[in-house]
PAZAPA-4460 file (N, C-alpha, C; in steps of 0.05 Angstrom, whole numbers, plus 32768, in hexadecimal, padded with zeros to 4 digits):
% residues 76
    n_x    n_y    n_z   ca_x   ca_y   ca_z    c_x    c_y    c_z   seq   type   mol
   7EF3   8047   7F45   7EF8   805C   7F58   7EDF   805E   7F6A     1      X     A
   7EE0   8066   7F83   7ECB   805E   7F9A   7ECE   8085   7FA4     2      X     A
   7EB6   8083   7FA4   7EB2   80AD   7FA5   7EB1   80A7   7FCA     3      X     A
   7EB8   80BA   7FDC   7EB6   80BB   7FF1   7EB8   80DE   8003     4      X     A
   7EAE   80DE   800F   7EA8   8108   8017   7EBD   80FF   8030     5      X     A
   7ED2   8111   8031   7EE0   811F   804C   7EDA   813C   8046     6      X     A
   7ED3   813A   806C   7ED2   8153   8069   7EF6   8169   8078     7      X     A
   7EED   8184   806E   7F09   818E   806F   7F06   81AE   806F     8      X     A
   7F20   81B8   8087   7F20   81D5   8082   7F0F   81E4   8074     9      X     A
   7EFF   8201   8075   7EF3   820F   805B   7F0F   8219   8047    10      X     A
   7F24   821A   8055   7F3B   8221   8044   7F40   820D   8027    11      X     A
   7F3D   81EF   8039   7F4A   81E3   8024   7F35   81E0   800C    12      X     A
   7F15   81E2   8014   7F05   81D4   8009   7F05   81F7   7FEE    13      X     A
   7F05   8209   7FFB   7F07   821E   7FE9   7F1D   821C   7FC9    14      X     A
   7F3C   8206   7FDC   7F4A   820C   7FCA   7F4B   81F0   7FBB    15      X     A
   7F36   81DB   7FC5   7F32   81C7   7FAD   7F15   81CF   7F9E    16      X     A
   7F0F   81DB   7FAB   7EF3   81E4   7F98   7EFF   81F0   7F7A    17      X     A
   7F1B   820A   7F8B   7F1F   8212   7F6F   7F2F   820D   7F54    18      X     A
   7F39   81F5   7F5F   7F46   81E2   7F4B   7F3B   81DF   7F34    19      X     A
   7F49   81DA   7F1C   7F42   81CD   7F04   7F3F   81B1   7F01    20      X     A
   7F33   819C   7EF0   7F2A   8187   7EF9   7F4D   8173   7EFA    21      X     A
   7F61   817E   7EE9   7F76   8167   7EE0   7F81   8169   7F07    22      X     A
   7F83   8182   7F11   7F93   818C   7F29   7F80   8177   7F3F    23      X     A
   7F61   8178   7F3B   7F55   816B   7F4D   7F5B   8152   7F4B    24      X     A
   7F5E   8142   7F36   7F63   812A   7F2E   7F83   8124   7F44    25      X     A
   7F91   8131   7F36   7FA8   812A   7F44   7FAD   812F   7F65    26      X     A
   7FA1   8148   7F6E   7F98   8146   7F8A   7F8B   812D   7F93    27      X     A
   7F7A   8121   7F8A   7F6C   8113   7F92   7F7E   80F1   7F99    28      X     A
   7F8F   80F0   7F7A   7FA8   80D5   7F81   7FAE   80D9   7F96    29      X     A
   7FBB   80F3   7F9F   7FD3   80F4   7FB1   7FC1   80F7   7FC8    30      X     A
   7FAA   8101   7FD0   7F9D   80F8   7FF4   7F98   80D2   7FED    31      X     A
   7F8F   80C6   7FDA   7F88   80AE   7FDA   7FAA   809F   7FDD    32      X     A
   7FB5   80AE   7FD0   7FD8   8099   7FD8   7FD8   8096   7FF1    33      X     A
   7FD0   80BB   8005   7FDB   80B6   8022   7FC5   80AA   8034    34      X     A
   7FAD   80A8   802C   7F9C   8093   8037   7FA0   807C   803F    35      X     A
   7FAC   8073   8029   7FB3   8051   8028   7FCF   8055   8030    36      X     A
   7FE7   8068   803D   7FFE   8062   8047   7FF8   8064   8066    37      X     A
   7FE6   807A   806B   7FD5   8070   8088   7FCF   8068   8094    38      X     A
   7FBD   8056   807F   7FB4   8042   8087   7FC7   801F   8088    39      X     A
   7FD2   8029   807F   7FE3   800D   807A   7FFC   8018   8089    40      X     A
   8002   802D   808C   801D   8032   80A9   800B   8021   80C2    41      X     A
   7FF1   8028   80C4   7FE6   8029   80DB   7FDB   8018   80E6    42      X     A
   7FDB   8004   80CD   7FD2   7FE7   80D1   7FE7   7FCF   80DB    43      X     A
   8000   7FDB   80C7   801F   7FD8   80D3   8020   7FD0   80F3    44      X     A
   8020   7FF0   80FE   8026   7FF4   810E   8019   7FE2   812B    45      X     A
   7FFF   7FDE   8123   7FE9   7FD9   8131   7FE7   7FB9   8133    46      X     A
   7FF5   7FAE   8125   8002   7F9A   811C   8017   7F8A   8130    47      X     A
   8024   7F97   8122   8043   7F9E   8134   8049   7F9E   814F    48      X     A
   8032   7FB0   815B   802F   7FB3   8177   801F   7F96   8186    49      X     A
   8002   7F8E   8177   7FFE   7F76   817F   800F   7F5E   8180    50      X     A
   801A   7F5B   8174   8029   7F49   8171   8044   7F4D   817F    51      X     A
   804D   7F63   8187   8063   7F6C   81A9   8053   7F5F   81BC    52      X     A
   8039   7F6D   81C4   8028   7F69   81D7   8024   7F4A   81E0    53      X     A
   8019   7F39   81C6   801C   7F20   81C9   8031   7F16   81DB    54      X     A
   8047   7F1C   81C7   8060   7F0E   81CE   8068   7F10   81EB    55      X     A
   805E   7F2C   81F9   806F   7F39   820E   8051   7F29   8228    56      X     A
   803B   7F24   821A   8023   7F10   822C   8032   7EF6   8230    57      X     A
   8034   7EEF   821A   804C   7ED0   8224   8061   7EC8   8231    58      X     A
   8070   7ED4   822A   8081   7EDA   8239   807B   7ED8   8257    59      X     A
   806A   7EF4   825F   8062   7EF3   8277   8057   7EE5   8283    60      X     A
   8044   7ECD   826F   803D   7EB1   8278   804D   7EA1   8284    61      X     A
   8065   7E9C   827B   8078   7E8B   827A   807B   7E7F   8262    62      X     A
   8078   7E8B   824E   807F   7E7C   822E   809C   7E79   8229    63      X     A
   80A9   7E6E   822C   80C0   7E6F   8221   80D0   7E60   820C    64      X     A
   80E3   7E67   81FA   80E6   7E5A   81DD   80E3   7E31   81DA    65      X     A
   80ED   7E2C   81F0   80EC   7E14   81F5   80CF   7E05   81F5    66      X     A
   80C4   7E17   8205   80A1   7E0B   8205   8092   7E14   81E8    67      X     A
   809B   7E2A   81DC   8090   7E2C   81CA   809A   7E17   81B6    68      X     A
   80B0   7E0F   81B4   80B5   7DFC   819B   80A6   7DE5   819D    69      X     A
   80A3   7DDB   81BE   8099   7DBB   81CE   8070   7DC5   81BB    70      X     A
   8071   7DDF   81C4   8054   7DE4   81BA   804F   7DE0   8195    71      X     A
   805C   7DE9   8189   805D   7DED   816E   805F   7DD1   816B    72      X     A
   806F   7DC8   8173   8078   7DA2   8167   8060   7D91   8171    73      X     A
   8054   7D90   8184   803E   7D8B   818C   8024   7D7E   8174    74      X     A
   801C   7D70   8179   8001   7D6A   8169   7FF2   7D72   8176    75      X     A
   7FE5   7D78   8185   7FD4   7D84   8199   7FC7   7D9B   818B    76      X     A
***
């Protein structure tokens, strides 16, 4: 497990301060679950979009399925 400080509201930090350790424990799974769904929606997404972007650059080159196959088959 890798310790790391966010910082946060005085609200929230009041009401993890007053936790007991099993409640902190399990608080703590559930922000680290949504960290990594965050992060990995967001990598997705970021993803996703490059790879539109690409496609929608080629395109606008003049790429089209035909040249791409002549390119793929290619030894070049």
């Amino acid at each position: 497990m890798e310790r790391i400080v966010l910082e946060v509201d005085d609200t929230v930090g009041k009401i993890y301060n007053g936790m007991n350790n099993e409640s902190k424990q399990r608080f703590n799974q559930t922000i680290s679950l949504m960290v990594k769904k965050a992060v990995n929606d967001a990598t997705f997404a970021d993803y996703s979009k490059l790879l539109d972007d690409t496609g929608s650059e080629a395109v606008k080159n003049g790429l089209t399925p035909e040249l791409l196959q002549a390119l793929l088959a290619s030894d070049d």
